[in-house]
BAVEXDREN-819649 format. One record per residue (C-alpha): x, y, z. Coordinates in steps of 0.05 Angstrom, whole numbers, padded with zeros to 5 digits, always signed. Each point is the difference from the previous one (the first is absolute). Layout:
N
XYZ ...
***
This chain:
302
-00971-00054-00087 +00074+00030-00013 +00020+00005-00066 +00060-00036-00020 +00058+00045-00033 +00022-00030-00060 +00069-00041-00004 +00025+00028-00066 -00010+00078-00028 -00010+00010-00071 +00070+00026-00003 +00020-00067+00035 -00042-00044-00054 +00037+00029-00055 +00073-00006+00031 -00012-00074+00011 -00023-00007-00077 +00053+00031-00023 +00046-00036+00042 -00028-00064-00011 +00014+00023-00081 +00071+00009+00006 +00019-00066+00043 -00050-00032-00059 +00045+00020-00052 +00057-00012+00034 -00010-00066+00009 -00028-00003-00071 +00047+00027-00051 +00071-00003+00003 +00012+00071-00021 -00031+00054+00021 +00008+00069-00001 -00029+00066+00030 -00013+00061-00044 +00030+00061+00052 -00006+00065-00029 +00005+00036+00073 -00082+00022-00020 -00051-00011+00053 -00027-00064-00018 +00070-00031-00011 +00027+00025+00065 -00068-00025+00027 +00018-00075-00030 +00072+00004+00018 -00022+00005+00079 -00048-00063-00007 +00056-00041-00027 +00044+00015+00060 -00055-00011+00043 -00019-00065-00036 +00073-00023+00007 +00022+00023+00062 +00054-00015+00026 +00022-00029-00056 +00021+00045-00063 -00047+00017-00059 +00014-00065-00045 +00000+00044-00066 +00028+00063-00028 -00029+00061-00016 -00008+00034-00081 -00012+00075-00022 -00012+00016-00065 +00033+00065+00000 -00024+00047-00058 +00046+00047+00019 -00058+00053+00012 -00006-00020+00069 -00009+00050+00064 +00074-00002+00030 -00033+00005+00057 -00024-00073-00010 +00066-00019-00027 +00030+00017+00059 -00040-00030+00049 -00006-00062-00039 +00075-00008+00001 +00000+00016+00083 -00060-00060+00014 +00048-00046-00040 +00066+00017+00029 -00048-00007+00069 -00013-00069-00005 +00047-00029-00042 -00041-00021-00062 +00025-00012-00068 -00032+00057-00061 -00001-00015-00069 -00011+00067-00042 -00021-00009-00068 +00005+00068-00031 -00044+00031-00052 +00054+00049-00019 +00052-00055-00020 -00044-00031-00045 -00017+00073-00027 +00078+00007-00010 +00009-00057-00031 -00049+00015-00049 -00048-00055+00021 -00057+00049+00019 -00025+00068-00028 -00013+00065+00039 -00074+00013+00002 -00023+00071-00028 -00039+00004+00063 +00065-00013+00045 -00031-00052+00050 +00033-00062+00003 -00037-00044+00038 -00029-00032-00065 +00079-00021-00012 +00002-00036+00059 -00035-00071-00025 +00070-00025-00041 +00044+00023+00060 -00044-00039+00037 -00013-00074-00036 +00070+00005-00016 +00028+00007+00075 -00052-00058+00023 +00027-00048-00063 +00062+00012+00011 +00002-00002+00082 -00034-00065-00015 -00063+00030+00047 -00066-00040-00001 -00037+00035+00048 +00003+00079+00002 -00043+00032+00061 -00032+00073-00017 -00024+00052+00036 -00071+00000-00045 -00071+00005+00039 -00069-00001-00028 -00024+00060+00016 +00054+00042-00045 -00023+00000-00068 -00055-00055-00040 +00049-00043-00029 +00036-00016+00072 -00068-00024+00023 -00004-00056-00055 +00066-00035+00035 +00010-00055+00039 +00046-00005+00054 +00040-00050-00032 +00007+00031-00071 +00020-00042-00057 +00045+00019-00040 +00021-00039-00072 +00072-00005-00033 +00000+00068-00023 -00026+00028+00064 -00072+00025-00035 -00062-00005+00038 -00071-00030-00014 -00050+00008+00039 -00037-00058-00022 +00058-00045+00027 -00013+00032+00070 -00006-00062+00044 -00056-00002+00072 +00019+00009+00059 -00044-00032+00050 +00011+00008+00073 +00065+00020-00006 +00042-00053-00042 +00044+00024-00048 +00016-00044-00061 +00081+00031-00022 -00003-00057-00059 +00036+00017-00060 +00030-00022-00053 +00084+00014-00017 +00010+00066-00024 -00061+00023+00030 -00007+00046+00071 -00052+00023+00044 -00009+00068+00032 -00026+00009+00068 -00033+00053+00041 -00004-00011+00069 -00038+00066+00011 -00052-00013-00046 -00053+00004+00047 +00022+00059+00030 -00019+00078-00016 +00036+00057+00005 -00026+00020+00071 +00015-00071+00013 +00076+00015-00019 +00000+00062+00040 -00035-00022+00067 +00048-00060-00001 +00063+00049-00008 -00025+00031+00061 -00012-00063+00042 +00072-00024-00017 +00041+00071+00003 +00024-00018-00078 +00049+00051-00023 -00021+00036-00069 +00044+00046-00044 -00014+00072+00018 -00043+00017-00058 -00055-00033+00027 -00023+00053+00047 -00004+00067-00008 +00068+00041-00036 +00008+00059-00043 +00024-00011-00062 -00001+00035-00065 -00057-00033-00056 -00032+00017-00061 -00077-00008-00019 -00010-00050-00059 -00071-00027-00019 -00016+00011+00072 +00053-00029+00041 +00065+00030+00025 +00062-00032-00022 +00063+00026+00019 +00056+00018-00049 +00058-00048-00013 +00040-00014-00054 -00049-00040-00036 -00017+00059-00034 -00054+00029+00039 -00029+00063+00009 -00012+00018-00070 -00020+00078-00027 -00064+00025+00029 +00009-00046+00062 +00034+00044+00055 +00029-00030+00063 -00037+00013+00065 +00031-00011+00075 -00051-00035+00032 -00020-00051+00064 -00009-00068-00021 +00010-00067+00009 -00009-00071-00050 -00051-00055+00011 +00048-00049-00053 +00074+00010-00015 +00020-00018-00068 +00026+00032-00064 +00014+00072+00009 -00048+00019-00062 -00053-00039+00002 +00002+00006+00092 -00054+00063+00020 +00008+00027+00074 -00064+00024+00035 -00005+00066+00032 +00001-00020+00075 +00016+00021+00073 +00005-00071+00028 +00064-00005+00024 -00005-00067+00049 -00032-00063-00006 -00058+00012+00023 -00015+00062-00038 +00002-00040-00057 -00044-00049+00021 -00051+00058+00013 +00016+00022-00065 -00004-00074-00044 -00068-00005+00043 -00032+00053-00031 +00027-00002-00080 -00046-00037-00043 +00054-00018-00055 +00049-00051+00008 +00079+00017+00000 +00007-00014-00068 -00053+00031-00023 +00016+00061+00032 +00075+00004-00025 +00014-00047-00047 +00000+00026-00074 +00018-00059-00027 -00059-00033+00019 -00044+00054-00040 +00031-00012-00064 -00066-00051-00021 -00044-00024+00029 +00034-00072+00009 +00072+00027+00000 +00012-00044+00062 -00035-00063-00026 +00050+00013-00058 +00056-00002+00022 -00011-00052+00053 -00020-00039-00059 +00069+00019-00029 +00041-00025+00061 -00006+00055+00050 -00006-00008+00072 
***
């Protein structure tokens, strides 16, 4: 007897999903909003909602939080995919609020934990009650405990416990004025999952992605390169070398991996072989505690 190919790929299975997610919350909210950073995962989302509403436009706009320690690599192409497609950006910036005296300098420089007020204040006052996120489970612990409709109360905080099921696919968006719900159409994805689906579709990434030289220091085992957040410090001296990042973010907190892969599917070879997850390859912040993330999504952040 002839086997019969299957209709759908696994790649396939989790395009529909997270198609099926964004036409659900379309029709659902009257808001929405998509977080666009120009980092893998947002890039990733971005091409989903096109395809979902094709050939109409996106029906939302798109919001950074900028902390101002961002690659300008990412910057840059963030600014081209807009300009490309004609989508609205808000940019909330971390660096305003730090002018205006609202938020404090770390001693540590990162300021990715200054990004939760930037953020609940751009969706309260954009009026957003749904907010779509590049998060997936297999990142980090506390990523794994959401849903992927993610409640959200008046002051943006999240509880666990108020995590709503999720059977076969219905999503309940119900909440209550004041209130908003994040969602991660990628949840069920991994980060070969992101990668493999990047090369089905031809998806355009920011250079440092693959393989570059660039000049990095070594701190607490990860290579961060210098900026003007006030890395490299005495004792920490700055090394040309070949790299490339898993997860674009803040400049200090942001490690690149020593790497050759220079094209997609180098990477892949590459993810297929690590056994630690992006972040926790090159994401200080994420080693601060044990439960820095659970923290601070507790506190508001995405």
């Amino acid at each position: 007897m002839t086997a019969v190919a299957p209709l759908l790929t696994h790649t396939d299975v989790l395009e529909s999903e997270a198609v099926h997610i964004f036409r659900e919350v379309a029709g659902e909210f009257e808001k929405p909003v998509l977080l666009f950073s120009g980092g893998k995962d947002s890039v990733v989302m971005l091409h989903l909602a096109l395809k979902a509403f094709a050939p109409a436009p996106v029906p939302f706009a798109l919001l950074h939080v900028d902390t101002g320690h961002n690659f300008p690599e990412v910057l840059a192409y963030r600014d081209r995919v807009v300009a490309e497609h004609g989508l609205t950006l808000h940019v909330a910036s971390v660096q305003d609020y730090i002018d205006r005296g609202e938020l404090r300098e770390r001693p540590d420089g990162t300021r990715n934990p200054l990004q939760t007020k930037p953020l609940l204040d751009a969706i309260t006052g954009g009026g957003f009650d749904a907010v779509f996120g590049g998060g997936r489970r297999d990142e980090e612990k506390a990523r794994a405990k959401e849903r992927v409709f993610s409640l959200r109360d008046e002051f943006g905080t999240w509880d666990p416990r108020r995590q709503r099921p999720e059977l076969w696919q219905l999503y309940n968006g119900r909440h209550l004025p004041g209130e908003h719900v994040r969602v991660f159409p990628l949840s069920n994805w991994t980060e070969l999952d992101v990668w493999q689906y990047i090369a089905r579709e031809r998806i355009e990434l920011p250079e440092i992605y693959f393989a570059h030289e660039r000049e990095v220091f070594l701190r607490s085992g990860m290579w961060l390169a210098p900026g003007e957040w006030g890395g490299p410090k005495d004792g920490e001296p700055v090394e040309r070398r070949r790299v490339r990042y898993r997860t674009v973010g803040d400049m200090s907190c942001t490690g690149a991996v020593l790497s050759e892969a220079a094209g997609v599917d180098e990477v892949i070879a590459e993810i297929t072989a690590s056994r630690l997850t992006e972040r926790g390859a090159t994401r200080a912040d994420d080693k601060l505690s044990e439960a820095a993330m659970e923290d601070r999504k507790r506190e508001g952040y995405f």
